[in-house]
C-alpha positions as CSV (number, residue, x, y, z in Angstrom):
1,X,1.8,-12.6,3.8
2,X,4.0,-14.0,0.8
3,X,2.4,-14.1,-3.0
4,X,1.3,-12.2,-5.6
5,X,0.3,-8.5,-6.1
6,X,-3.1,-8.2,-6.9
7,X,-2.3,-5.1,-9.2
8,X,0.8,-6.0,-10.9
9,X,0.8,-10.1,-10.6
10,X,4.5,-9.7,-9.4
11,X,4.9,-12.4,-6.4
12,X,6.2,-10.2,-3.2
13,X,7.8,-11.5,0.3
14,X,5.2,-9.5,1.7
15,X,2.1,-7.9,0.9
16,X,-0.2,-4.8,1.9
17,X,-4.0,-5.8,2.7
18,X,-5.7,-3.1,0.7
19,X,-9.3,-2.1,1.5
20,X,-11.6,-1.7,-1.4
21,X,-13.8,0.6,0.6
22,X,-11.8,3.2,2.4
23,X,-11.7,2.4,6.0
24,X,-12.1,6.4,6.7
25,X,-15.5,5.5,5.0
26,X,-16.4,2.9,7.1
27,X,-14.7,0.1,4.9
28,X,-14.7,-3.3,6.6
29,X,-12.9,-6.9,5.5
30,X,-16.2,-7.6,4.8
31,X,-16.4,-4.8,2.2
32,X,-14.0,-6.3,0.3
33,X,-9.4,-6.1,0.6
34,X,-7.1,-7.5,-1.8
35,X,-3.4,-8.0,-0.8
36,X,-1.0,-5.4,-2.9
37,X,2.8,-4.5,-3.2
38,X,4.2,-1.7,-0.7
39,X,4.7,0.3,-4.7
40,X,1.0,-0.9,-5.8
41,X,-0.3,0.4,-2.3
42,X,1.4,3.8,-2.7
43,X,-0.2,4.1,-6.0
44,X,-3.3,3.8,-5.2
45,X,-3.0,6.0,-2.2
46,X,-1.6,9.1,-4.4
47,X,2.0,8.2,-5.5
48,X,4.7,10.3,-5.1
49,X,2.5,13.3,-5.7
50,X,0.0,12.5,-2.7
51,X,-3.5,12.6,-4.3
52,X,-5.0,12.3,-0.7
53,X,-3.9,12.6,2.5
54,X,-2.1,9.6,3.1
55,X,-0.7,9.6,-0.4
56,X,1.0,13.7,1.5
57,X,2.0,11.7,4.9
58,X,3.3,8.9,3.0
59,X,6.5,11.1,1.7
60,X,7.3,12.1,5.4
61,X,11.2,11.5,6.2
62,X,10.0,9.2,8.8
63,X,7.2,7.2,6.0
64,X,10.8,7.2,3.4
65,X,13.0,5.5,5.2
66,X,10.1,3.2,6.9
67,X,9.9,2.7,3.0
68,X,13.5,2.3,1.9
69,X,13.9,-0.3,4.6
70,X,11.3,-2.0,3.6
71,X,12.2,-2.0,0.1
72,X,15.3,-4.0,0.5
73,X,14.0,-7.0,2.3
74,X,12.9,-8.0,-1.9
């Protein structure tokens, strides 16, 4: 999906649907998602210091380069 970041209001070739409540709380569409940057998603998942567990598993070698690819398509 192409627009703009719901965080930082930069427009994006493609954007992360972000639930609003976790889905490892039971979070549904219906719960509420807003569509957010790969770098806005990361934030609020932890950053580069991992706040949770994805935030930890999202600086894997195999999550980096999934990243770094990712990162050049904009």
């Amino acid at each position: 999906m192409e627009g703009f970041c719901a965080d930082c209001k930069i427009h994006r070739k493609a954007l992360h649907k972000h639930h609003l409540k976790p889905k490892s709380e039971g979070g549904t569409d219906a719960d509420g998602i807003i569509y957010i940057c790969a770098n806005c998603h990361e934030d609020r998942h932890g950053g580069l210091l991992g706040g949770n567990i994805r935030g930890r598993l999202a600086q894997s070698p195999e999550a980096q380069l999934k990243r770094s690819l990712s990162l050049k398509e904009y």
